[in-house]
C-alpha positions, 0 to 999 in steps of 0.5 A: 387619875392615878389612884387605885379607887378610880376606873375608866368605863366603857361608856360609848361605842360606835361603828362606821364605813367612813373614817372617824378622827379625834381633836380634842374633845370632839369626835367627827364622823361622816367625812367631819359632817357629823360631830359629837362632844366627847367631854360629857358624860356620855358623848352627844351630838353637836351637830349633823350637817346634810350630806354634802356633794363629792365636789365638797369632800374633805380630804383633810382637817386642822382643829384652830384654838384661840391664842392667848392674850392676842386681839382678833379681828371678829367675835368668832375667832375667839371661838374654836375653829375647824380648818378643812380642805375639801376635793375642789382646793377650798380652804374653809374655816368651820365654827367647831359648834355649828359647823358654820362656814366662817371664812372660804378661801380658793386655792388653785389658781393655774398653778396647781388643782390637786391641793390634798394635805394640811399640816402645822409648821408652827401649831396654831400659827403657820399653817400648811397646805400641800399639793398631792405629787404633781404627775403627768398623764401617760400620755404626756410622757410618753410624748416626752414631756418633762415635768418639773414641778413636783409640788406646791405648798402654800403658807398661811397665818391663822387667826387672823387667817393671813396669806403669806405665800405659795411656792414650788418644790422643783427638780431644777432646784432640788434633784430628781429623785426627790418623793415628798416634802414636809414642813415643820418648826421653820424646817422644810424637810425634802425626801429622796428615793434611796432613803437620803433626808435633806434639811433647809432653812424653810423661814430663809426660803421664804424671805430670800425668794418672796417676788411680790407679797399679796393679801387675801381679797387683794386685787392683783395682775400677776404673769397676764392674770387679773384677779382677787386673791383667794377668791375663785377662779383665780386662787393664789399666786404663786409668788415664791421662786427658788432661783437657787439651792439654798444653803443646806442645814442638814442631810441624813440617809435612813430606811424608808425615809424614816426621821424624827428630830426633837428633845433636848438638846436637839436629837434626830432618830433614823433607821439605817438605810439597809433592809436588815435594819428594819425596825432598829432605830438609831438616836443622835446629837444633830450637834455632831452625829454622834450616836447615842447609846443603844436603847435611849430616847431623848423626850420632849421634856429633854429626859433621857428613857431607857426601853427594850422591848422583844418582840416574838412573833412566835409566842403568841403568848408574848405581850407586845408594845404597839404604841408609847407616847409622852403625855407633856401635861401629865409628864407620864409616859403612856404605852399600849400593850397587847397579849394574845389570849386564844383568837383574840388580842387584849390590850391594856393602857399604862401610865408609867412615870416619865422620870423614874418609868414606874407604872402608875395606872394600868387601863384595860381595854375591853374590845378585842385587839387585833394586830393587823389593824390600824388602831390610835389611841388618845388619852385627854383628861379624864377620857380614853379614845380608842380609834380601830381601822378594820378591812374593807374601811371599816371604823369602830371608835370605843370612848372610855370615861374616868369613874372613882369608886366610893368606899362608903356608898360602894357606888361609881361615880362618873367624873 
């Protein structure tokens, strides 16, 4: 990949007014209607559902694979699946081939009707499914009605796709300037106005605070109500009270919220939680807080990477870094630079080495860049996936292949 002769060629281009996302080889448009292979030569059609009612609009979507070396209960799990979740708070399990719906679980019960976000707590394992931010009308308020339960998360095992439990984020239990929740690697991460990060044992919650477990398609009577659960119109209960605080892991306070954890040893990065310090990050040892010495990140294969850049708005000659990633295959540190030529940006993807940061590869980018957009990058095997979101939901996808150069043909050919 990294060798002089080889190339990447722009070998596909599309444009649409609705986004387009990436997993892993497959590229979905028309709110995940519509998907298409990105690992042939030139990317086809997999499949095109019929458009579907705004009742049935995804609003989010998890790429389940097969784990290794374990018995599943049906054929098709051993095949590729897409998780969706969609406006009415149906859980879905999709054949990635065909689109086909496997398995439909209900989710809002009387609880909660505005399940929103999907998320990993252990990938390919524990699955999240979050409540958008439970609010009430104007009306209510100003009546003076208290709302306590901020959001609902329920926990499921995949592949089998397993029921473990819902619960509730309440201000009783965890302050009132409380403005998300995240869950991630046995973590339930709770953020507050002002900044301030609170860690909790999500793995302890769980077991501490479970009332009663169920299964899906299990007939339950739970507070009055009778019925099956994941099955419409009763959904899940929720059968997880936090009676009390739970023991706290770890507290941090950073602007905007802004907090990472990983590496290893285990290190946080945050932004100090002042205005003047926007855009400087601070990396310390979650051992004792001690801060790490400027311009060093711990990566997820535990190597320590020394990096400065300056940005100067002024020169619009100055080439900036807009994104950098580790490839944890390829052991490679990726980065995205952009430099300004006349109206347009150009931007080019390197791969440097991840332990000596020597550049290896360096891929242009042939669309112009412009800075003000939103712009992912993914970089898969022998594939180059630019994703651009302009103004007005305007979404333009660039999929560059890896072609090697034959000296004695003088002839590219395509991997």
């Amino acid at each position: 990949m990294c060798q002089e002769s080889t190339k990447f060629k722009n070998v596909w281009t599309t444009h649409s007014a609705s986004p387009i996302a990436y997993e892993r080889g497959r590229i979905y448009m028309d709110n995940y209607q519509c998907c298409i292979t990105s690992i042939a030569q030139q990317p086809r059609l997999i499949y095109q559902k019929s458009k579907c009612a705004k009742s049935e609009k995804i609003e989010d979507a998890l790429l389940l694979e097969c784990p290794l070396g374990e018995m599943l209960p049906s054929p098709s799990d051993y095949k590729a699946s897409l998780i969706v979740l969609t406006v009415q708070n149906w859980l879905l399990r999709l054949s990635a081939d065909s689109g086909e719906v496997l398995e439909k679980v209900y989710l809002a019960g009387s609880c909660c009707k505005f399940f929103r976000y999907l998320s990993w707590d252990t990938p390919q394992e524990v699955m999240i499914v979050k409540s958008a931010q439970n609010k009430l009308p104007a009306a209510a308020r100003q009546a003076g009605i208290q709302q306590t339960v901020l959001f609902y998360l329920a926990v499921f095992q995949v592949l089998p796709l397993s029921f473990i439990g819902m619960l509730e984020i309440n201000k009783k239990i965890f302050g009132n300037s409380v403005t998300d929740v995240a869950v991630s690697n046995g973590i339930l991460i709770v953020m507050y106005s002002m900044g301030l990060v609170r860690l909790y044992n999500f793995k302890a919650i769980l077991e501490q605070f479970m009332e009663q477990p169920f299964n899906l398609g299990q007939e339950f009577n739970w507070n009055g109500q009778v019925g099956v659960v994941g099955k419409y119109p009763f959904g899940l209960p929720c059968n997880i009270k936090i009676t009390d605080t739970p023991p706290l892991l770890f507290e941090a306070s950073s602007l905007e919220n802004a907090f990472q954890i990983g590496g290893y040893p285990w290190h946080y990065i945050i932004t100090p939680n002042k205005k003047k310090h926007k855009g400087v990050f601070h990396i310390c040892s979650l051992k004792d807080n001690a801060l790490v010495n400027n311009n060093v990140t711990v990566t997820a294969s535990g190597r320590v990477v020394k990096k400065r850049f300056t940005l100067l708005d002024d020169d619009p000659e100055q080439e900036t870094f807009k994104i950098v990633d580790y490839e944890d295959e390829l052991d490679l540190l990726s980065t995205v630079a952009v430099t300004q030529i006349g109206a347009d940006g150009r931007a080019h993807l390197d791969f440097h080495c991840n332990e000596h940061g020597i550049l290896l590869k360096s891929i242009p980018l042939k669309e112009s860049w412009d800075v003000t957009y939103s712009h992912e990058v993914y970089f898969d095997k022998d594939l180059v996936l630019h994703i651009e979101q302009k103004p007005n939901r305007r979404f333009s996808c660039y999929v560059y292949q890896m072609v090697f150069f034959c000296l004695s043909t003088l002839k590219f050919f395509q991997i």
